[in-house]
Structure formats: structure tokens, C-alpha cells
N, C-alpha and C positions, 0 to 999 in steps of 0.2 A: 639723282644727283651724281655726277660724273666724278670722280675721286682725282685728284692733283698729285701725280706723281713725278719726279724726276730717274731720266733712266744716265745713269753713267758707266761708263766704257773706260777700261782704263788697259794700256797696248803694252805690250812689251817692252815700247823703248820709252814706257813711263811718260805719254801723252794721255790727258784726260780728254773725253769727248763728255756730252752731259745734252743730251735733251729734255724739254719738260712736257708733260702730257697732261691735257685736261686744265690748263693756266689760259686763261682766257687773256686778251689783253697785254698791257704793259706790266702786269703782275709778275711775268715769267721773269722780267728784268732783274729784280729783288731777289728770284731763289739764284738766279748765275751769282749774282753779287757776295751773297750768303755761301754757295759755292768758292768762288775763287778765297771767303775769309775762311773757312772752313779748312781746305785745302793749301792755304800758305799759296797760290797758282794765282797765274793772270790770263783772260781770255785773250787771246790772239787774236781771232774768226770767229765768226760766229753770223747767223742766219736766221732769218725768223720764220717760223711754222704759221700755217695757216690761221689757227688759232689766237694769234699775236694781232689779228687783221679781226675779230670779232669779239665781242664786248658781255660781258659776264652779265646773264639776265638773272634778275631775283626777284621770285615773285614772294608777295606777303598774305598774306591772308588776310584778310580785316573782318572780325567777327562784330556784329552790331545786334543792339537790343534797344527792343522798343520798350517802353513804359506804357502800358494802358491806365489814363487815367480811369480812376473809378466815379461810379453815377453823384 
């Protein structure tokens, strides 16, 4: 499992930069947004990473049991 992080940049002249890693999806959307309330900031720009363009696989296990009827 690939762990979700966000990396943020913050410059000199007090500009935030902020990418997320490992956000598959439209997911990434929610942590910018969380960002900008967090921060009191609003995104200006912003670009989507590869990962924005491929879609979160989740596999399940499904454990199954048989009953043997008895004679």
C-alpha cells in the first residue's frame, strides 16, 4: 500500500506550493481544499500530477466456507 502524503513548500515571500503524493484520483481535490481551510490561503494555480488521471484499485479478499453436509 502506497501511503498519501502531501509535500508543502512554503518561499520566502510567503507563497505556499503543496503537492500530494500517492492520491489517486479526484481525492487529491479534498486534501488542496483542506489545505487552503487549514492555511486561511486560496489556490491561485494549480496542475494535476499523473496520478489525478488513474483511479484507486482496492482489492478485497473474500474468504468463503463450505458446509459439508453430513451422511
Amino acid at each position: 500500500m502506497i501511503d498519501k502524503k502531501i509535500k508543502i513548500k512554503i518561499t520566502d515571500d510567503c507563497q505556499i506550493f503543496a503537492k500530494t503524493m500517492g492520491i489517486k484520483g479526484q481525492d487529491c481535490l479534498e486534501y488542496i481544499e483542506l489545505l487552503e481551510q487549514l492555511l486561511d490561503a486560496k489556490t491561485v494555480d494549480s496542475n494535476y500530477t499523473e496520478e489525478y488521471y488513474q483511479t484507486e484499485i482496492q482489492s478485497f479478499r473474500q474468504n468463503k466456507q463450505f458446509l459439508k453436509e453430513g451422511d
